[in-house]
C-alpha positions, -999 to +999 in steps of 0.1 A: +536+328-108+530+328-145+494+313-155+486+302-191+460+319-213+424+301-203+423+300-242+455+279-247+445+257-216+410+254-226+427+239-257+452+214-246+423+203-221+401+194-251+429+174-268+437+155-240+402+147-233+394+139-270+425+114-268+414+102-234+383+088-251+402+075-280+425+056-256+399+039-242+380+031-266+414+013-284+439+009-257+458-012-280+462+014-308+504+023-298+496+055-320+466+066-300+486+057-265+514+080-277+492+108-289+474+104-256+505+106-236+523+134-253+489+152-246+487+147-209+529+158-207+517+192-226+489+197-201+513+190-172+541+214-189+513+239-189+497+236-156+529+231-138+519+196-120+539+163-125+505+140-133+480+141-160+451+135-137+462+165-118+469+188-142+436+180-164+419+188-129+440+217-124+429+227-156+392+221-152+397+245-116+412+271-133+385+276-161+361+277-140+375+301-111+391+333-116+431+338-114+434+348-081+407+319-071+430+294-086+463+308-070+447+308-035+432+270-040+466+258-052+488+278-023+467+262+001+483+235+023+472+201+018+480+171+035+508+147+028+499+116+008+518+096+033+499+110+063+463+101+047+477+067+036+481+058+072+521+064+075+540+046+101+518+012+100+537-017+094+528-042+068+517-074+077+551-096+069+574-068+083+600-080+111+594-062+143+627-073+164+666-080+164+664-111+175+636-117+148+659-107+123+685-127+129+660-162+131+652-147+095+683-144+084+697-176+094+664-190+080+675-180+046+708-190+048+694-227+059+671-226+026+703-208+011+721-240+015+695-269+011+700-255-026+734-255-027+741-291-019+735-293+024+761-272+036+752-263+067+762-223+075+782-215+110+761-197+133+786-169+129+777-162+095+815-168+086 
């Protein structure tokens, strides 16, 4: 894996901090967003991670550890987003059932017609 020069990411990790600061200080400024932006893409170009957040931390890992440090840190596994979120509980509204499903949909199709004009669908669906 190719690493950047700590120099060149000690850099972009200043600019993009720098503009961080001026974001927030004028989040309404569309020049300072912009500027802000295309800083956090470089840092994420250079540090080979697909968020700003993350790659500014990446960034902040890697200047303070050495190289092989860093590659050991990021080959580690980590768990799944989805598994620490809780995946596989339902939200509240979900429907559980067939039959469920069907009461729902011919539920809708009730409302469905009410705005149309009081046609009444078959229980068919045709």
């Amino acid at each position: 894996m190719l690493l950047p020069a700590k120099t060149e990411v000690a850099r972009h990790l200043r600019r993009y901090r720098a503009w961080e600061r001026a974001m927030l200080a004028s989040p309404e400024d569309r020049r300072v967003r912009v500027t802000f932006e295309d800083a956090g893409y470089t840092l994420c170009v250079l540090m080979g991670k697909r968020c700003a957040r993350e790659a500014a931390d990446a960034a902040e890992r890697y200047l303070r550890t050495n190289v092989v440090t860093y590659l050991r840190e990021q080959s580690a596994p980590r768990p799944h987003v989805a598994a620490v979120a809780g995946r596989g509980r339902r939200r509240p509204g979900k429907v559980r059932t067939t039959e469920a499903r069907a009461a729902q949909t011919r539920a809708t199709q009730a409302r469905a017609a009410e705005v149309r004009g009081g046609e009444t669908p078959s229980p068919t669906g045709a």
